[in-house]
N, C-alpha and C positions, 0 to 999 in steps of 0.2 A: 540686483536680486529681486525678483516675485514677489510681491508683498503679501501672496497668500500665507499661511499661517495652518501647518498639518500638523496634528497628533499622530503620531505613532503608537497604537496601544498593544504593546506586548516588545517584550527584549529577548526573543528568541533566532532563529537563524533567520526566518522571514523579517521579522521587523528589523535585523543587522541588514541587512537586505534593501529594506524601502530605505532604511538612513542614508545608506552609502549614496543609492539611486537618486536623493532629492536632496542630501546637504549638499549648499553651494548653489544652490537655484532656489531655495525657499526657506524660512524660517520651519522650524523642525522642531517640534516637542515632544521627547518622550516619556513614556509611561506605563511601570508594570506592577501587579499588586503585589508582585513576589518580593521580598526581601534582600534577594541576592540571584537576580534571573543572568543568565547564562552567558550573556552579551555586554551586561553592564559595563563592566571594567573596557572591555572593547570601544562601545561608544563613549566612556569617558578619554581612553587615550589616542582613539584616531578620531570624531566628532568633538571637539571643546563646545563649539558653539553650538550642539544642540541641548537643548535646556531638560533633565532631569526633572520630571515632575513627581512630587510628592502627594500624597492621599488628599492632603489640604489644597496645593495646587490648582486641583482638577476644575472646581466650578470657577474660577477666573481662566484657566487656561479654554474651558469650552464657547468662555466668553468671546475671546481673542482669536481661536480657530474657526477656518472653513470647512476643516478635512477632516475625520479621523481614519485612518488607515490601521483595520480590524487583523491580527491575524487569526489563522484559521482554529487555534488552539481556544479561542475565547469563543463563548457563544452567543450568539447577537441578542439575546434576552439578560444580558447582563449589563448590570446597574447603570456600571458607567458608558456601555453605549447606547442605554435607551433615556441617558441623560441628553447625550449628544445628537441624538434624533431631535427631542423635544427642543433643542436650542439652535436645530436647525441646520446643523452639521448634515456636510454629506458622507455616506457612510461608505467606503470603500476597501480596497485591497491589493496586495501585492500582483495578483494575475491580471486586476484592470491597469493599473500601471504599467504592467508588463504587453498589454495586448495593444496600450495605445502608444506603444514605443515602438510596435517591431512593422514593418512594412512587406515583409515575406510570409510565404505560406508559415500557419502554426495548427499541429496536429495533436486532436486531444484523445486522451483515453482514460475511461474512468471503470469502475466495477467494484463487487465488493472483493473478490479475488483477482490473482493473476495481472494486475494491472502496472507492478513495476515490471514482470519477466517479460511481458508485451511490451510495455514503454521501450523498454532496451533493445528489444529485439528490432523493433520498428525505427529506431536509430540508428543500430547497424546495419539494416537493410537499405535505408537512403545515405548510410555515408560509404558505403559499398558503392552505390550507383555515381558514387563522386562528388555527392553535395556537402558544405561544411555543415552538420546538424549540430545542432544545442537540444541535450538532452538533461530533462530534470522536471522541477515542480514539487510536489509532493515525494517523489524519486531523489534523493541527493540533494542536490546543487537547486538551490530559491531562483526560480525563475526571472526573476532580477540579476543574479547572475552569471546567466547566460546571454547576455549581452554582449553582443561586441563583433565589429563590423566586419563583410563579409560572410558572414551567415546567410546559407539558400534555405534552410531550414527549421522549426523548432518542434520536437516533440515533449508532450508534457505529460506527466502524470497526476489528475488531477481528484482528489479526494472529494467528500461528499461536505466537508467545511466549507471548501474553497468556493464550490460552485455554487449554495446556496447565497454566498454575498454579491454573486458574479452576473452584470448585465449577460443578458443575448451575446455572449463572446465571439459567436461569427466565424468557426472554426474552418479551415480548408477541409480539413478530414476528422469526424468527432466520432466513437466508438465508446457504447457500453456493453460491456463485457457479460457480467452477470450481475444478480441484487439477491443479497441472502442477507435474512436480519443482522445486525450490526448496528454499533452506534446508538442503542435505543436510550440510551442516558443524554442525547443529545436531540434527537430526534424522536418523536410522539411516535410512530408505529414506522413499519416495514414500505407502506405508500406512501410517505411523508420521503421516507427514507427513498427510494427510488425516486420521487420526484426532482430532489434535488441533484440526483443521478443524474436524469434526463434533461436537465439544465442545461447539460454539456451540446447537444441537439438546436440551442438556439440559434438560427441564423448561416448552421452550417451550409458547405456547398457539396459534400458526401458524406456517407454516414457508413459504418458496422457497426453490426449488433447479432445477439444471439438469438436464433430463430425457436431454442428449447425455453428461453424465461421472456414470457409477454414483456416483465416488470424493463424488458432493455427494448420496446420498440420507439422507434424513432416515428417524427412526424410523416405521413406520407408519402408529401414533397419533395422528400428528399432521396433524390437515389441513393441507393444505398445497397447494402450487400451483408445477406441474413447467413452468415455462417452456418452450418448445418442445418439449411433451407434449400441449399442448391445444392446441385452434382457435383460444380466444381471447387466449390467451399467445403468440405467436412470432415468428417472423423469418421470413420470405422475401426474394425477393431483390428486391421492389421495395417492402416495406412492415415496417415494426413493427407489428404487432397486440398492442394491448392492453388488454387488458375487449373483446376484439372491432370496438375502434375502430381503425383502418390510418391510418397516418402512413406517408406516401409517404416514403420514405430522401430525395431529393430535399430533403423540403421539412425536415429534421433539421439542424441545425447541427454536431451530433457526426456524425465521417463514418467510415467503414467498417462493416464486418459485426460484426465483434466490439463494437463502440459499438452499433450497433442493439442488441445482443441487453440491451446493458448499461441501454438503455431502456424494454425488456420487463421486467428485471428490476425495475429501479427504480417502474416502474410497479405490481407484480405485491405488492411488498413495502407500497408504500403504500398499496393495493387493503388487503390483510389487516391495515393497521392502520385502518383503517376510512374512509380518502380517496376521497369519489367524484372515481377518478378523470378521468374523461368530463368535468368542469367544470375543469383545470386540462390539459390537453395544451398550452395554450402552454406551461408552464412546460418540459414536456418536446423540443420545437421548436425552445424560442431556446436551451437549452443550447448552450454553446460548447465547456466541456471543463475542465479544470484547467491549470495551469502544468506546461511540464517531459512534457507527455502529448502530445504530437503537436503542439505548437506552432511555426508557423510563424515564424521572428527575421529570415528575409531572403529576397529573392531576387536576383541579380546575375548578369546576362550571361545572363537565363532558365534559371537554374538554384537553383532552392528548397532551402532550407539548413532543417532542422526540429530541433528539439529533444525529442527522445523522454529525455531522461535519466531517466526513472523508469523505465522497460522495463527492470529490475536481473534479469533473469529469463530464459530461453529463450523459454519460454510469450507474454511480453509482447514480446520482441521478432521472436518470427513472427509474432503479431496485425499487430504494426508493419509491417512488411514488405509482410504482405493486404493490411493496410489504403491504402498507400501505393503499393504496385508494382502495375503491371498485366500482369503476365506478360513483358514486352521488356525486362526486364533492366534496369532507370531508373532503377536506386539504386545510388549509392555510400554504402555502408555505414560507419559508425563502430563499432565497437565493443570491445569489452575492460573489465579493472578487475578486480574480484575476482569469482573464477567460485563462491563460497560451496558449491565440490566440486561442481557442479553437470556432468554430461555433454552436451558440444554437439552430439549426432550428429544430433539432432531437428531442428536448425537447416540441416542441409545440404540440405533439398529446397525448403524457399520462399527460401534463400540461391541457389539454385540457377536460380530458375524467377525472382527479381526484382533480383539484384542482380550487376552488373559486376565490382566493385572490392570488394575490403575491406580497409579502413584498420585494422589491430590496435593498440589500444597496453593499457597496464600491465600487470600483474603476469601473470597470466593470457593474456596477448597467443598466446604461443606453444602456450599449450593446444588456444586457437580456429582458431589456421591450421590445425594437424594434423589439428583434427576438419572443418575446414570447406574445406580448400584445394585439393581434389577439385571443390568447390559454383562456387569463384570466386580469381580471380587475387588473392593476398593480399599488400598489403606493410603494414610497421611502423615507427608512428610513437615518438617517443620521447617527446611531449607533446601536451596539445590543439592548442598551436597547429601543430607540427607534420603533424597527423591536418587538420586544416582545409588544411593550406597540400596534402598529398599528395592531398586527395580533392577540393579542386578544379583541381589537374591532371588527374583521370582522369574529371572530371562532364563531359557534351556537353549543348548546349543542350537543355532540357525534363525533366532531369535532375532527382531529387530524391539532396540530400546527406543521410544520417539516421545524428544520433545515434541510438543504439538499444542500449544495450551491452548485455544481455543480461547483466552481471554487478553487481556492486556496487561503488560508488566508493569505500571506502575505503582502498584501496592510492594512493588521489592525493588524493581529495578529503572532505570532512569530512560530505558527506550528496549526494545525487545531484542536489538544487537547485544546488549550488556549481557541482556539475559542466557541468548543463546552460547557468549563467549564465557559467562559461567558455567555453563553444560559443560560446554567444551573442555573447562580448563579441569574442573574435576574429573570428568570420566579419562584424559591424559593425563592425569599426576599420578591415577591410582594403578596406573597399568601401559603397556607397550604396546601401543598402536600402528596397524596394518591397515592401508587406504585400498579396499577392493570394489572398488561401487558398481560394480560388474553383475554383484550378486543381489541388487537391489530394485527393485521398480520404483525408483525414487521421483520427488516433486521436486519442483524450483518457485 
């Protein structure tokens, strides 16, 4: 065995993740400030011998490590890794482990929106063309565990955490998508925040990026391909063009503007890993979307009830809103949770121009009315099911109800899935639900 000596800091899915990857090659310590973090029981019954660190543990253990292996949940101004700076620890992460494992092309994509519905997309367009692809990162499945031989491919979805701890990664094909404030509880401003975006650009050998937000241009150097910059890249308002080939919005299963564009990109990125794409546009067609991304759970009384709970964002919950309202005001709104310091004031003009009602609830609730209550008549609920029972009092026939919060779940909920399947689960208890998504210009 390796006589190095790594910290693990954090017992979530990624750091179950680096344990699995490096017990049995190297002495392993782990370490979380939580009480009872998610993995524990885990690493105590499949890892015995790696060693549980306690609060007291930590200044002998930083003594004895080379490594600490950060995950992206923690933020690298905290305590105990600018302990482990100062003792001379190298600070690392589950995607350098992961990059200096695999010896095949690996394709990144980052953004503040749309960057799991691309991730996916860009996976089943090269396992279409016949490659084995490992698809995850931030998306699903810790990049550590998509390992495993016989792999032509890896796509990753990689967040604005990951990539600020992350050398020059040296991507086959790197794409940033868009940068809409987010994160600001983490990151100092909106160019801090896209910086770390453009992390992803390091060392690539082709690039996409969005030709309408500067905050996603890549280094010069690099060829690259400016989605709605070229003829054969873009959006109009009745077609995807991609490689030149138009796909009628129509005939797309993912619906709104901001999904087309998300189909150009996805197109655009597997174009520059070498997919022709022109033999695989079904793939891009029957897409439907992801969970939690514009999903339709019910409709009752002609009134569409969606599930946007991943829109954790501004950014994504105006897309939502495009995507869905048509200017007459047709939405009652859900939204609130943790605003992650984010400012709603960007929110008050398509709050304005598509939606009636707004239903406020958690922690953040009262941030959003002040910034938005000029936009629309706002009241507040004290729970989902209460936000359900208020905003089908104020929906009128033809109505679209949309979660969409615009913040983060964890002031209620334990990840924005939870939260979405409590939407779900109340607005179906309370009535008989008909799936028509026919009548929606929905997102993903």
């Amino acid at each position: 065995m390796n006589e190095i000596t790594t910290i693990v800091f954090g017992l979530g899915a990624t750091g179950y993740s680096c344990i699995r990857h490096l017990a049995g090659h190297m002495r392993v310590l782990a370490f979380d400030t939580r009480t009872a973090p998610p993995y524990l029981d885990a690493v105590r019954s499949d890892f015995p011998q790696v060693e549980l660190l306690a609060e007291r543990d930590m200044p002998r253990a930083l003594r004895e490590a080379e490594r600490m292996l950060v995950s992206p949940g923690i933020p690298l101004d905290h305590g105990w890794v600018a302990a482990a700076r100062g003792s001379g620890l190298a600070i690392s992460s589950d995607i350098e482990l992961f990059l200096q494992a695999v010896d095949v092309p690996v394709i990144g994509i980052t953004g503040t929106n749309g960057k799991s519905t691309v991730a996916t997309l860009v996976g089943k367009m090269l396992a279409a063309s016949g490659l084995d692809t490992g698809t995850g990162g931030n998306l699903g499945v810790p990049a550590l565990d998509l390992l495993a031989d016989g792999r032509d491919a890896f796509v990753l979805e990689l967040s604005s955490f990951q990539l600020e701890r992350l050398p020059p990664p040296a991507l086959a094909v790197a794409a940033v998508l868009n940068v809409s404030a987010d994160h600001l509880d983490r990151h100092s401003d909106v160019e801090t925040y896209a910086a770390c975006k453009r992390r992803i650009y390091g060392g690539a050998e082709r690039a996409v990026f969005n030709a309408l937000d500067a905050h996603t241009r890549p280094p010069a150097a690099i060829p690259a391909i400016a989605c709605n910059g070229e003829r054969r890249w873009r959006v109009n308002d009745n077609a995807a063009i991609v490689d030149g080939c138009q796909l009628p919005v129509s005939a797309l299963a993912l619906r709104g503007s901001h999904n087309h564009a998300n189909v150009v990109a996805a197109a655009a990125v597997a174009h520059q890993a070498g997919v022709q794409v022109g033999e695989h546009l079904d793939v891009l067609v029957r897409f439907a979307g992801l969970p939690h991304r514009g999903m339709l759970v019910a409709e009752q009384d002609d009134v569409a009830y969606v599930d946007d709970s991943k829109a954790t964002n501004v950014g994504a919950c105006a897309a939502s809103l495009e995507g869905f309202g048509n200017g007459a005001k047709d939405i009652v709104l859900i939204a609130g949770g943790d605003g992650k310091g984010a400012v709603f004031d960007d929110l008050a003009e398509p709050v304005a121009r598509h939606v009636s009602r707004l239903v406020l609830l958690g922690r953040d609730a009262k941030m959003l009315g002040r910034a938005l209550g000029d936009a629309a008549e706002a009241v507040y609920a004290a729970d989902m099911r209460d936000a359900v029972r208020l905003a089908r009092a104020a929906a009128r026939p033809g109505d679209t109800v949309l979660l969409s919060p615009a913040c983060a779940s964890f002031d209620m909920y334990p990840n924005f899935a939870a939260r979405g399947d409590d939407f779900a689960a109340v607005v179906c208890a309370t009535g008989a639900s008909s799936h028509r998504p026919a009548r929606l210009r929905g997102v993903a």
